[in-house]
DOFIVEX-488058 format. One record per atom (N, C-alpha, C, O): residue in one letter; x, y, z; atom name. Coordinates in Angstrom, 2 decimals. Layout:
type  X  Y  Z  atom
A  X  Y  Z  CA
...
end
This chain:
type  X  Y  Z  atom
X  52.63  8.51  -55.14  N
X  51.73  7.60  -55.82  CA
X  51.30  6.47  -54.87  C
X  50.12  6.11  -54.84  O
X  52.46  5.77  -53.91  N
X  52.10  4.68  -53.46  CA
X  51.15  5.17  -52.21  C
X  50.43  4.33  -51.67  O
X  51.15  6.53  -51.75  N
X  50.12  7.05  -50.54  CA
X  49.14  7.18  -50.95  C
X  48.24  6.70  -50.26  O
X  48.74  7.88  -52.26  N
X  47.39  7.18  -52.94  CA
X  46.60  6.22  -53.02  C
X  45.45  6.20  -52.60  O
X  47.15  5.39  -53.55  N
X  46.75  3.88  -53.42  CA
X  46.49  3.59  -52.41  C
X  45.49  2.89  -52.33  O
X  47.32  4.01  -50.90  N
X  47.29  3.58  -49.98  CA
X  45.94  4.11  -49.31  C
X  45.19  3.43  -48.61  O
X  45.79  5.36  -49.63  N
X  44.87  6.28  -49.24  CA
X  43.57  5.78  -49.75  C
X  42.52  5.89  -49.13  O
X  43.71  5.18  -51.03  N
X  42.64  4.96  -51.88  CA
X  41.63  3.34  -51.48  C
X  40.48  3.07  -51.82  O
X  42.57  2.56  -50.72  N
X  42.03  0.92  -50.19  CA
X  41.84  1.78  -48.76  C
X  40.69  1.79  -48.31  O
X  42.57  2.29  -48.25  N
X  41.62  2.88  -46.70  CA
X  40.14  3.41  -47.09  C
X  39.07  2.91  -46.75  O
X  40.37  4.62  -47.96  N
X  39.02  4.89  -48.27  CA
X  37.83  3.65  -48.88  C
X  36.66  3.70  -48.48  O
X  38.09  3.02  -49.47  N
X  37.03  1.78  -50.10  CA
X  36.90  1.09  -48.99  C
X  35.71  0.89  -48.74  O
X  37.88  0.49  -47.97  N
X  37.60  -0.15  -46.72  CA
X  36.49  0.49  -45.94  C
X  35.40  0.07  -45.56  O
X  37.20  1.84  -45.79  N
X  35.59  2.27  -44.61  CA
X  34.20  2.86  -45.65  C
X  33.10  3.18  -45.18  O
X  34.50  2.88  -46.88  N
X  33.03  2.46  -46.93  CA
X  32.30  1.21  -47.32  C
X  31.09  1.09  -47.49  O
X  33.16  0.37  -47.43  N
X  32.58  -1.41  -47.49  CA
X  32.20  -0.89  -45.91  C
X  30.98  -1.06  -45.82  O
X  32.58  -0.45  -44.89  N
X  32.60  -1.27  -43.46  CA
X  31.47  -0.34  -43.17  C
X  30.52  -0.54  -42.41  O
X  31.71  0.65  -43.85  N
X  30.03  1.89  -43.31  CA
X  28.57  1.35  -43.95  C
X  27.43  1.21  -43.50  O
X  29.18  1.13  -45.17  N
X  27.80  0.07  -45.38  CA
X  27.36  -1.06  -44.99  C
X  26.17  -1.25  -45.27  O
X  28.01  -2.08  -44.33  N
X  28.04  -3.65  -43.80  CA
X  27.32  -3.22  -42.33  C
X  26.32  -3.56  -41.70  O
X  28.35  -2.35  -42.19  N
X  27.24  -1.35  -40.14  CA
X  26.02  -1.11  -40.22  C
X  25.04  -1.55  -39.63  O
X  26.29  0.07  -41.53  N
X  23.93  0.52  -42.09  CA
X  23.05  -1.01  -42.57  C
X  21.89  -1.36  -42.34  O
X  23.71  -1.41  -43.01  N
X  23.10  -3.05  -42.93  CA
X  23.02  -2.26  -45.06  C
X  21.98  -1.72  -45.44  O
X  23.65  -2.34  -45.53  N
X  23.33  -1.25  -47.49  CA
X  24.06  -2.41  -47.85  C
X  24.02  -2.77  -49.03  O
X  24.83  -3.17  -46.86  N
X  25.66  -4.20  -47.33  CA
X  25.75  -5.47  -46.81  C
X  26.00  -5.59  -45.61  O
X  25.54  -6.74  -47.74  N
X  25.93  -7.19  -46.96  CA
X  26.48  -8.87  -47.74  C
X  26.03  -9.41  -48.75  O
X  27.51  -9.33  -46.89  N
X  28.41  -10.47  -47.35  CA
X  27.62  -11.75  -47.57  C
X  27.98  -12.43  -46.61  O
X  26.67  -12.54  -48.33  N
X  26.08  -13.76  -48.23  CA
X  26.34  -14.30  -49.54  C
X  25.62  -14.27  -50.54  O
X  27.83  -14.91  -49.33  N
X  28.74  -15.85  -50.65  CA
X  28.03  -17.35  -50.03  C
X  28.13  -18.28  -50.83  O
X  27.35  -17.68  -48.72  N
X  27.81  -19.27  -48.61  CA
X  28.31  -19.81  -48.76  C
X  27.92  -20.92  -49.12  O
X  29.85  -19.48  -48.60  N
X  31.06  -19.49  -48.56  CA
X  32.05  -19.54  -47.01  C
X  32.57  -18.62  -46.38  O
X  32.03  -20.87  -46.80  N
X  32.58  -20.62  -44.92  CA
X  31.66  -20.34  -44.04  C
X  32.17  -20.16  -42.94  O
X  30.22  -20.20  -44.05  N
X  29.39  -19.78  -43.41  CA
X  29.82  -20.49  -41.82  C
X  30.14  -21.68  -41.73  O
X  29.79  -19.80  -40.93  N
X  29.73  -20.00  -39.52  CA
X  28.49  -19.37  -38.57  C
X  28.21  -18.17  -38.65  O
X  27.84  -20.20  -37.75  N
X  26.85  -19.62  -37.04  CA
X  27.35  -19.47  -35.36  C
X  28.21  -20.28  -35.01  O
X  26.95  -18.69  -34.52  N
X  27.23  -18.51  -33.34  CA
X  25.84  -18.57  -32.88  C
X  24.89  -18.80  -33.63  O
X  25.73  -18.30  -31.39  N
X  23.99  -18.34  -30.47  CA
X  24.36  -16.82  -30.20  C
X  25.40  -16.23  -29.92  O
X  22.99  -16.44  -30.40  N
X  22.91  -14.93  -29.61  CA
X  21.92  -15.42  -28.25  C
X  21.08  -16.33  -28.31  O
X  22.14  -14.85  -27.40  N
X  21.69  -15.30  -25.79  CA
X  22.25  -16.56  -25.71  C
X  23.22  -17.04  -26.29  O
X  21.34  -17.14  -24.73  N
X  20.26  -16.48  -24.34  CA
X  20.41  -15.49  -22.85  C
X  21.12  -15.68  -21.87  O
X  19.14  -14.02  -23.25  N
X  19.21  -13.66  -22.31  CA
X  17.46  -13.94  -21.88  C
X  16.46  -14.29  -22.52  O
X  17.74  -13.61  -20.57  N
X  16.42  -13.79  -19.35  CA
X  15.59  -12.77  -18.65  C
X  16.42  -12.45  -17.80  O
X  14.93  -12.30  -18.49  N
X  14.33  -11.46  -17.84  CA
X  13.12  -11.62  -16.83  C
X  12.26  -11.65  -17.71  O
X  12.66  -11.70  -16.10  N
X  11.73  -11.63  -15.13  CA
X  10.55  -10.64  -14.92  C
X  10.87  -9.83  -14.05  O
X  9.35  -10.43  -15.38  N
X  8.85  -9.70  -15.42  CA
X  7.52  -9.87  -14.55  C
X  6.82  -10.88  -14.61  O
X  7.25  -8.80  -13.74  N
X  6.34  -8.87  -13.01  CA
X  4.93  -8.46  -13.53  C
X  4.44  -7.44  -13.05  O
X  4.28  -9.12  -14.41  N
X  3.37  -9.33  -15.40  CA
X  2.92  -10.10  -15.94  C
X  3.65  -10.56  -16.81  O
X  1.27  -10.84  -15.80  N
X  0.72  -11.56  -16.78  CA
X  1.61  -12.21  -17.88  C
X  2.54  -11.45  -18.16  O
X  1.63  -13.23  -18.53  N
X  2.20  -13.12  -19.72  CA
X  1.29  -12.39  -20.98  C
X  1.87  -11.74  -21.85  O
X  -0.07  -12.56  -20.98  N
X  -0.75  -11.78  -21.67  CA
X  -0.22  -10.40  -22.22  C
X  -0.21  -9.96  -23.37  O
X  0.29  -9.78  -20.87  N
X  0.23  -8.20  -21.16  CA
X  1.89  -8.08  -21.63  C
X  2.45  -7.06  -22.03  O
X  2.34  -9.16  -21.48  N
X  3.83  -9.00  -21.89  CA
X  3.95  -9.65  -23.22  C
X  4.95  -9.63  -23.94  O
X  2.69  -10.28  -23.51  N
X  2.76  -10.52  -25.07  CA
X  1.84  -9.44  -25.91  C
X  1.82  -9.54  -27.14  O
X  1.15  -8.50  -25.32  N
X  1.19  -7.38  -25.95  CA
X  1.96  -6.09  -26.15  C
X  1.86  -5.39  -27.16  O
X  2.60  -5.87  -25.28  N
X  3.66  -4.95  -25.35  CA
X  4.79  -5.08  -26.34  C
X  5.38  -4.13  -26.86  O
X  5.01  -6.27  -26.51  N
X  5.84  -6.54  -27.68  CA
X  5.33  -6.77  -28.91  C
X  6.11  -6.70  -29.86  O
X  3.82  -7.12  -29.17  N
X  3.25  -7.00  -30.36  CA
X  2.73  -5.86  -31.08  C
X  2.56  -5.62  -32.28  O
X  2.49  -5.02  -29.63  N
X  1.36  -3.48  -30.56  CA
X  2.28  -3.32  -31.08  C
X  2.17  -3.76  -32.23  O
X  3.68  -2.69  -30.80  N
X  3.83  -1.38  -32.32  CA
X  3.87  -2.30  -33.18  C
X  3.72  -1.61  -34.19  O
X  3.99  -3.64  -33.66  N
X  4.15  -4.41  -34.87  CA
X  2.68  -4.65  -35.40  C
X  2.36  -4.25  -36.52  O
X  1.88  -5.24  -34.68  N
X  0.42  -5.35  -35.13  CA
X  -0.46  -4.23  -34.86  C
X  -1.48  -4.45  -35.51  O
X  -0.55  -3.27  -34.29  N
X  -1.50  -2.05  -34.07  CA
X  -0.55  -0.66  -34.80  C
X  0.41  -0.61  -35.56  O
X  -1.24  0.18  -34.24  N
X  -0.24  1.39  -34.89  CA
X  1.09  1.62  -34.10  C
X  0.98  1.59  -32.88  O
X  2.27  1.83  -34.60  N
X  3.37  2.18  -34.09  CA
X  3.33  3.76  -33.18  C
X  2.91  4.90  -33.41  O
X  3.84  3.24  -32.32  N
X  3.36  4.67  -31.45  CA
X  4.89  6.09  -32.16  C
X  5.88  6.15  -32.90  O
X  4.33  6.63  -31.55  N
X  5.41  8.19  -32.53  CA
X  6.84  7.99  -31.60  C
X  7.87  8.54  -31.98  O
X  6.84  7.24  -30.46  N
X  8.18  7.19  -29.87  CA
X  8.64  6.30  -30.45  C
X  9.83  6.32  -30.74  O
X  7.85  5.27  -30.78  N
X  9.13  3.98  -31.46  CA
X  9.54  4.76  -32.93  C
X  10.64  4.44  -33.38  O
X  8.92  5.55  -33.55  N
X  9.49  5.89  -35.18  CA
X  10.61  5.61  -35.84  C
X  10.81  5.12  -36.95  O
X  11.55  6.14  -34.73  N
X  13.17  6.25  -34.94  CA
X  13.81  5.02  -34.50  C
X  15.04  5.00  -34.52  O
X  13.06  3.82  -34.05  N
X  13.51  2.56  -33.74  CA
X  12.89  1.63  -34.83  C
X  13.65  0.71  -35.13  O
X  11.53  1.64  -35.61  N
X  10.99  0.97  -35.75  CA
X  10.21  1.41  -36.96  C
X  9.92  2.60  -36.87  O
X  9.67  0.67  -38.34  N
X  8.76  1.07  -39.63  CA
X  8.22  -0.42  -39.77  C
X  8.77  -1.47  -40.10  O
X  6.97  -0.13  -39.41  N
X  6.25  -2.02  -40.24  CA
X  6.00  -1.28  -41.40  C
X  5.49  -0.16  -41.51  O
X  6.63  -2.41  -42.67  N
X  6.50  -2.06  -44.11  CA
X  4.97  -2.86  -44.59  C
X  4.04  -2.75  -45.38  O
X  5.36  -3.49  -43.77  N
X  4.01  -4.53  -44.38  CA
X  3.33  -5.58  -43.32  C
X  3.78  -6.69  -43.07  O
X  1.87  -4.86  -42.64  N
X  1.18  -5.68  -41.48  CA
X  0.37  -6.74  -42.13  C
X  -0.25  -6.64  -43.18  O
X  0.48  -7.89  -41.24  N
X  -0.49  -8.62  -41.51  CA
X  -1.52  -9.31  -39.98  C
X  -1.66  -8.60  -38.99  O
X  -1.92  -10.22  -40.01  N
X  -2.73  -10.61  -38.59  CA
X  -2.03  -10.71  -37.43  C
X  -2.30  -10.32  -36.29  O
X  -0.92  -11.39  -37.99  N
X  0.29  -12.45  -36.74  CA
X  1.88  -12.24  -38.06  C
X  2.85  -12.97  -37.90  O
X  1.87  -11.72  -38.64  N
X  3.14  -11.44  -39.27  CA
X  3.28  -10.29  -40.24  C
X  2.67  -10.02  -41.27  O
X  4.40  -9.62  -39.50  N
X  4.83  -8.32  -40.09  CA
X  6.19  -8.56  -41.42  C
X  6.55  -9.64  -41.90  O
X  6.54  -7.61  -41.66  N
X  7.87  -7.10  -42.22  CA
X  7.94  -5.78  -41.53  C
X  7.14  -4.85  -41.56  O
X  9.06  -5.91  -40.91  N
X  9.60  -4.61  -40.30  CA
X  10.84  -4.13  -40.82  C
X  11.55  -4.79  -41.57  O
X  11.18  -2.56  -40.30  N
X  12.71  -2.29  -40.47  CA
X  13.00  -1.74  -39.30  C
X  12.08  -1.07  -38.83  O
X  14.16  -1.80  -38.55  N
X  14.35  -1.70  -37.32  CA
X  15.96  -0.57  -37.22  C
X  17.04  -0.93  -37.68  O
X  15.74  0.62  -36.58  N
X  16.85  1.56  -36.69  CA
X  17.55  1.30  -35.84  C
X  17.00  1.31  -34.73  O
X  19.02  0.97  -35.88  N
X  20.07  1.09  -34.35  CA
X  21.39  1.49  -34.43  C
X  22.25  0.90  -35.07  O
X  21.56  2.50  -33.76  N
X  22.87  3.50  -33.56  CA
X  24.19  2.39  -33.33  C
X  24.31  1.45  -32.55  O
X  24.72  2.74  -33.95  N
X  25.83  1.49  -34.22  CA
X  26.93  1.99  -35.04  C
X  26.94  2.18  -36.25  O
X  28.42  2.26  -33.62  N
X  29.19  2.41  -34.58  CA
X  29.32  4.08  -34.82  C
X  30.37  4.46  -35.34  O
X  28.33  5.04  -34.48  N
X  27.99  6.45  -34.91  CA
X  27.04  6.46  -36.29  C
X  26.59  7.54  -36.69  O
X  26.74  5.20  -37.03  N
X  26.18  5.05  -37.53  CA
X  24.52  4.84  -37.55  C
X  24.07  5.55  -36.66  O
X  23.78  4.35  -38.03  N
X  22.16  4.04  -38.03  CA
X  22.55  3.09  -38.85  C
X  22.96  3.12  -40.01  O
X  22.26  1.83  -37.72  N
X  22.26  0.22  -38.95  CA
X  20.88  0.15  -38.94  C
X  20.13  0.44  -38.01  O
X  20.43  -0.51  -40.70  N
X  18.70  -0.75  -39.95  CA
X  18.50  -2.02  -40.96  C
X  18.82  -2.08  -42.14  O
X  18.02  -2.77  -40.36  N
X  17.88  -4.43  -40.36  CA
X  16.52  -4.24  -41.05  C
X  15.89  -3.19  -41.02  O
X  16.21  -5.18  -41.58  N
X  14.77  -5.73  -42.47  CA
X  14.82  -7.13  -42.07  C
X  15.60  -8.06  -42.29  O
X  13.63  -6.98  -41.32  N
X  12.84  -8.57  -40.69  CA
X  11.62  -9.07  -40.75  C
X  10.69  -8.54  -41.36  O
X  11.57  -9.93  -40.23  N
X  10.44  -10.42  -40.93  CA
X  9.86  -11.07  -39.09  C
X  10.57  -11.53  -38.19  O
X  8.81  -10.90  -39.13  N
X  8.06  -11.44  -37.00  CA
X  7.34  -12.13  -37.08  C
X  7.03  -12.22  -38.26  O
X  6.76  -12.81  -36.43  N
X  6.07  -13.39  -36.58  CA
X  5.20  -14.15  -35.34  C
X  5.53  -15.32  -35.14  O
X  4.27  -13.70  -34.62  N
X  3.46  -13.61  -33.05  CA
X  2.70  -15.16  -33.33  C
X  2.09  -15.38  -34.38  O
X  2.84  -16.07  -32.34  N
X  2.41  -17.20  -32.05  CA
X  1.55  -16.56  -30.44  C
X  2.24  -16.39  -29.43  O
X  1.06  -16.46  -30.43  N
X  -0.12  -15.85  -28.97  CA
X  -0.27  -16.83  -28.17  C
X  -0.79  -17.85  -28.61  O
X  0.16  -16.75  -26.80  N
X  0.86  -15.60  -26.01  CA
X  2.25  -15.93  -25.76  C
X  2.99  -15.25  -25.05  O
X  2.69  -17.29  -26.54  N
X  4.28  -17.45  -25.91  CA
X  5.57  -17.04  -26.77  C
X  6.76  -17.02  -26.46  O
X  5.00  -16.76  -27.78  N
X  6.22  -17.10  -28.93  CA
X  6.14  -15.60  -29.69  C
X  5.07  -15.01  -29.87  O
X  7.28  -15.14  -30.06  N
X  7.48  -14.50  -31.20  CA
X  9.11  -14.56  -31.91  C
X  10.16  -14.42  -31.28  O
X  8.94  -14.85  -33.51  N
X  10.03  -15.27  -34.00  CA
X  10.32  -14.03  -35.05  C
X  9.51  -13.22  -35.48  O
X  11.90  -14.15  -35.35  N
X  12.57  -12.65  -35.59  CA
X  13.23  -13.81  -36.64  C
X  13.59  -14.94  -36.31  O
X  13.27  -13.13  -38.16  N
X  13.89  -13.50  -39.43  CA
X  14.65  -12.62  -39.88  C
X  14.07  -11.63  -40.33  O
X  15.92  -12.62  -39.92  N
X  16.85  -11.44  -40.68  CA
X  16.31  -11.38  -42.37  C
X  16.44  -12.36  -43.10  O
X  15.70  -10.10  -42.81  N
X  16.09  -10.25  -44.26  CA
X  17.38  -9.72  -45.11  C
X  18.15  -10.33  -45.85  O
X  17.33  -8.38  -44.72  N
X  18.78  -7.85  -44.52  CA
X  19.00  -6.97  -43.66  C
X  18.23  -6.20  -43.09  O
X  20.57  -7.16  -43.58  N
X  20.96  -6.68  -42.66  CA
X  22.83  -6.52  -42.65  C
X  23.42  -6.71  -43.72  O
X  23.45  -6.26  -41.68  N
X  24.81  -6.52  -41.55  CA
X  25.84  -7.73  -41.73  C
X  27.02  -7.55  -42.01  O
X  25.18  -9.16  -41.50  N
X  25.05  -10.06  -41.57  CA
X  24.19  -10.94  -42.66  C
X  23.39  -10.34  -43.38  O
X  24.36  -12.36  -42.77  N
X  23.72  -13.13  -44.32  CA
X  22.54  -13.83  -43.37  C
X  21.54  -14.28  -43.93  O
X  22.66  -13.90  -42.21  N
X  21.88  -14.95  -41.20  CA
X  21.74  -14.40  -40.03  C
X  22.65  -14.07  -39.28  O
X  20.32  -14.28  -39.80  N
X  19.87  -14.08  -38.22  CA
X  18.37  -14.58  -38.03  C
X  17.47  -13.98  -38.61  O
X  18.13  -15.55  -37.33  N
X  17.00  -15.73  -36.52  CA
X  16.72  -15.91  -35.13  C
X  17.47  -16.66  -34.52  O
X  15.80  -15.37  -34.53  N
X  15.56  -15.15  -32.77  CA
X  14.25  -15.78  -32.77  C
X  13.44  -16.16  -33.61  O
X  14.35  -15.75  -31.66  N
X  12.83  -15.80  -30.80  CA
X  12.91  -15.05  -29.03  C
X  13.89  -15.08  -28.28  O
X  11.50  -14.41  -28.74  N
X  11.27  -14.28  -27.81  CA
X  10.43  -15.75  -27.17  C
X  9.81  -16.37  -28.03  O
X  10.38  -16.24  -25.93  N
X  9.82  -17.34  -25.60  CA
X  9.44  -16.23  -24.09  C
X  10.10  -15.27  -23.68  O
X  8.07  -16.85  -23.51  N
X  7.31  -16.28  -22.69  CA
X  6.88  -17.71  -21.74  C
X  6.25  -18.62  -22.27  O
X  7.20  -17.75  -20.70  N
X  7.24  -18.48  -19.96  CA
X  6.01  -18.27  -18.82  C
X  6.46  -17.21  -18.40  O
X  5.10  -18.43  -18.21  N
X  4.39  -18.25  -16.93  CA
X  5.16  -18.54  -16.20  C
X  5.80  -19.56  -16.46  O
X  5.48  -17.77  -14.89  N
X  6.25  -18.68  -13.88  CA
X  5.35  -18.22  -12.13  C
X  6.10  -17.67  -11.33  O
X  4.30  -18.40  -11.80  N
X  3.93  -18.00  -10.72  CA
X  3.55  -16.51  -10.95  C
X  4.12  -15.51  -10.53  O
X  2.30  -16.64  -11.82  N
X  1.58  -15.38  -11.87  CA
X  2.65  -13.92  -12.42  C
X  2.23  -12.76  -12.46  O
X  4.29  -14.44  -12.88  N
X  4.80  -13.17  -13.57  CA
X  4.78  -14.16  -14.73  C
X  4.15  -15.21  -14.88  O
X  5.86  -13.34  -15.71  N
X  6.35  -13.64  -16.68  CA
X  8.27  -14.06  -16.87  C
X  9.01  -13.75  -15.94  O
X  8.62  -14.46  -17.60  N
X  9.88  -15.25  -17.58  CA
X  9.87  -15.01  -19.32  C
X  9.32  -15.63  -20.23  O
X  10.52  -14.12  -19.29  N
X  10.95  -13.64  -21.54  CA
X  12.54  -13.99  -21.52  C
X  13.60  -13.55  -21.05  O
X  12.06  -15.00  -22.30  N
X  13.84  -15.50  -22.62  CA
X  13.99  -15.47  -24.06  C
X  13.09  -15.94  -24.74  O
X  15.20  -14.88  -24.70  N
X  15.99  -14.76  -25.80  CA
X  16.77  -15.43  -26.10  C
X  17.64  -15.67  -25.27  O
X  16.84  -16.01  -27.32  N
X  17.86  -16.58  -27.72  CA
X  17.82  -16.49  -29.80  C
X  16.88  -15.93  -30.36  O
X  18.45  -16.85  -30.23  N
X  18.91  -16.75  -31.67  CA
X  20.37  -17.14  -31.81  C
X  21.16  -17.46  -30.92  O
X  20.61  -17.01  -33.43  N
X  21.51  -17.80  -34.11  CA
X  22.19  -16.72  -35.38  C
X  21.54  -16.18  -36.28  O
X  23.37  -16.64  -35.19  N
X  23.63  -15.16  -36.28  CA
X  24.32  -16.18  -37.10  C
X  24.51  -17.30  -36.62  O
X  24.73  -15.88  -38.36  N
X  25.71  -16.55  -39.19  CA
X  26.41  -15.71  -40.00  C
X  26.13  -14.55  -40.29  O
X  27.37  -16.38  -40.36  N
X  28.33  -14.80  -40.90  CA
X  29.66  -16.11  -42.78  C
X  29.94  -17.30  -42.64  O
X  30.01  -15.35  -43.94  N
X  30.42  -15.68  -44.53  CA
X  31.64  -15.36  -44.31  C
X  31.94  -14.36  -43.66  O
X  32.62  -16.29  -44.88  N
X  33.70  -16.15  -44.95  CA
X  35.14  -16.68  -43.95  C
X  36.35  -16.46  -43.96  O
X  34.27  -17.42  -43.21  N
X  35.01  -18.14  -42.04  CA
X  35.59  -17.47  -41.15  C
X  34.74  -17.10  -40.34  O
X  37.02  -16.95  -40.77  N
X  37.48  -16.74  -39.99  CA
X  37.33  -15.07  -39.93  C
X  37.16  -14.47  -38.87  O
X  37.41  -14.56  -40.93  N
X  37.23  -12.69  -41.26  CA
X  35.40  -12.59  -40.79  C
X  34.93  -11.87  -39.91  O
X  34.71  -13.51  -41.67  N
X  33.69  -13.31  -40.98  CA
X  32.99  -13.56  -39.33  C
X  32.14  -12.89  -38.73  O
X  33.67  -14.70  -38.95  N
X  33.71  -15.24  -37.59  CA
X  33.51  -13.57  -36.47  C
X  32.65  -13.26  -35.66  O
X  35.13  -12.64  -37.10  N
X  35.23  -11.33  -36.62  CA
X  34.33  -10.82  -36.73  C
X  33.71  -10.58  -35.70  O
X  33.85  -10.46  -37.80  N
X  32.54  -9.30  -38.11  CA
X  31.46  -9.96  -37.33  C
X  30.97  -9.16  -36.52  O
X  31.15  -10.63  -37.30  N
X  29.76  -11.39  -36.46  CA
X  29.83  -11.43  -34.91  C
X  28.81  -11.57  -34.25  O
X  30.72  -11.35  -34.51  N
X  31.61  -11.23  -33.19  CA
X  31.07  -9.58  -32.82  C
X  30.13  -9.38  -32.04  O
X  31.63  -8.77  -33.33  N
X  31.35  -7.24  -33.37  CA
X  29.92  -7.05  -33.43  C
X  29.28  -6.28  -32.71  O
X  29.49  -7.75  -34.26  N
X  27.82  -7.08  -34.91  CA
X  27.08  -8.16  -33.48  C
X  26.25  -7.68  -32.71  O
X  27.45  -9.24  -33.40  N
X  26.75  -10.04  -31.76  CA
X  26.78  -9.31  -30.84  C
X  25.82  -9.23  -30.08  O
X  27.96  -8.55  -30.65  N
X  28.00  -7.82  -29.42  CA
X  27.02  -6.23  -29.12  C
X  26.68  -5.78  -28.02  O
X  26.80  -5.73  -30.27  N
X  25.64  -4.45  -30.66  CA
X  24.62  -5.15  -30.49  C
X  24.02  -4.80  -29.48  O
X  24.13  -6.04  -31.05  N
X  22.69  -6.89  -31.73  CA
X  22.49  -7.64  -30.19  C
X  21.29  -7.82  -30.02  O
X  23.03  -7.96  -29.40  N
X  22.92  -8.87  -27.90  CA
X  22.21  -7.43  -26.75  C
X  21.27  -7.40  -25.95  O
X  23.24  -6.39  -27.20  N
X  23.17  -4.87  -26.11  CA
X  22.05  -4.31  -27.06  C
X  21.57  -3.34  -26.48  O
X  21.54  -4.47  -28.06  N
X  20.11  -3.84  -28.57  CA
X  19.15  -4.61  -28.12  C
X  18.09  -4.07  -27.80  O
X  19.28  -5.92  -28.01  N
X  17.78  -6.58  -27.21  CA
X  17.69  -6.30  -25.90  C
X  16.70  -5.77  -25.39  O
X  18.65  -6.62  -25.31  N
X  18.68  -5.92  -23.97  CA
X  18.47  -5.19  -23.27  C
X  18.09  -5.23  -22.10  O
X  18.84  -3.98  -24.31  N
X  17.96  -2.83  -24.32  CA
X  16.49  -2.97  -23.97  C
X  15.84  -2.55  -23.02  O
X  16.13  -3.82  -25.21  N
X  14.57  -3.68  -25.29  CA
X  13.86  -4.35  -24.41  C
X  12.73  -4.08  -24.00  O
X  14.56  -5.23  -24.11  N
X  13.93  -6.09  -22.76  CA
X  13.65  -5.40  -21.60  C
X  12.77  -5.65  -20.78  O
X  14.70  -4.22  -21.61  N
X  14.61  -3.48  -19.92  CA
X  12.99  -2.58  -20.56  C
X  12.12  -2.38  -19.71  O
X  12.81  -2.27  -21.54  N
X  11.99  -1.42  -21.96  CA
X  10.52  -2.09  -21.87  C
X  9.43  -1.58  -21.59  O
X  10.94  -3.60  -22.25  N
X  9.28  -4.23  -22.38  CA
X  9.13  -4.59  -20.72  C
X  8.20  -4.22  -20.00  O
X  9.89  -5.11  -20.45  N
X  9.78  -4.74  -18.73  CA
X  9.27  -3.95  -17.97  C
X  8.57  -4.39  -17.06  O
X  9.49  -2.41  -18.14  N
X  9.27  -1.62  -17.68  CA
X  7.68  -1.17  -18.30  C
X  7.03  -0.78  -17.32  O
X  7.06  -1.11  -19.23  N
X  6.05  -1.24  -19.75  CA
X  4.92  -2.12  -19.36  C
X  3.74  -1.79  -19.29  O
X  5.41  -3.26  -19.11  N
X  4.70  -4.65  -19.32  CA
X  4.07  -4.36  -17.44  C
X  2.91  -4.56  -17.08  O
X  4.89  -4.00  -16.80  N
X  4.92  -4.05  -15.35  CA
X  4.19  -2.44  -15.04  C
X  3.55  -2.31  -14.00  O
X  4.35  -1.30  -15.96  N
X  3.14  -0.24  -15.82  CA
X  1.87  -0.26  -16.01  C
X  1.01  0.32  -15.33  O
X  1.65  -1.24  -17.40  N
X  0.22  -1.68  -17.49  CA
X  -0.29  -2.77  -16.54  C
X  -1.51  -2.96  -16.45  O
X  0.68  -3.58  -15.76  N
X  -0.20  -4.86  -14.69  CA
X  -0.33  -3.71  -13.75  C
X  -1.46  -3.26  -13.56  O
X  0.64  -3.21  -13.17  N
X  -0.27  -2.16  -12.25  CA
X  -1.34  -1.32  -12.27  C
X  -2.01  -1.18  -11.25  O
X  -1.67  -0.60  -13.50  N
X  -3.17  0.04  -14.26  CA
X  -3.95  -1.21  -13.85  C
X  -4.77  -1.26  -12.94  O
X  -3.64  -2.06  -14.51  N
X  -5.15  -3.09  -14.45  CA
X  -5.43  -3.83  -12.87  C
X  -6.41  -4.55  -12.68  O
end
């Protein structure tokens, strides 16, 4: 009987924790809330800022190209602000975040958690000129309920959510710096 039970809070644990990963769940008591900084990270890009503030806007404001699909769904376009949902392997899982963007042309774009794994997330990309390249710096603010248990979970989910922009940075990089060479 008592391996049951026992069996039975393991099982409810990993699926509270499989859903909190897919983002199906998520903890916002405002209760202990704690915030941490995500970045900032930096990048250097050998590109206009122009063309590095389009590379990060088309798939959100133009059509999403068929490679982002499995990364990326705008639910709802508008001129200079989307609602997106954003897919990321996490865990062996697919967490996928609902955000909200929002393009200030050509320096700024700001990232709103709606849901997600977490009760709190906002970013920004900032676009810098620095001598004819570009200079894309990251930074944001995660927040997590529950004080010290949550402190953990936000810790874990910072460390995915820091290595997913990063990601994308090497990607808008690499993009941003194929089209200055075309032109």
């Amino acid at each position: 009987m008592r391996a049951r039970s026992l069996a039975g809070v393991v099982g409810f644990g990993t699926l509270v924790w499989a859903l909190a990963v897919r983002g199906g769940l998520t903890v916002d008591l405002g209760v202990g809330r704690r915030h941490r900084p995500l970045g900032p990270l930096r990048i250097r890009i050998a590109a206009p800022r122009d063309v590095v503030f389009d590379v990060i806007s088309s798939p959100y404001l133009e059509r999403t190209s068929r490679a982002l699909t499995e990364k990326l769904e705008v639910v709802e376009r508008g001129a200079d602000f989307v609602l997106a949902a954003h897919y990321t392997r996490a865990y062996g899982l697919t967490a996928t975040t609902l955000e909200t963007v929002r393009f200030e042309r050509p320096e700024r774009v700001h990232f709103r958690l709606v849901r997600g794994p977490v009760p709190h997330v906002v970013e920004q990309f900032v676009l810098h000129e620095v001598d004819g390249e570009t200079e894309l710096e990251y930074t944001g603010e995660l927040g997590t309920d529950l004080w010290g248990l949550g402190s953990l979970w936000g810790a874990a989910v910072a460390r995915t959510w820091e290595a997913t922009v990063d990601t994308s940075l090497s990607g808008i990089k690499d993009e941003a710096e194929r089209r200055a060479e075309r032109a």
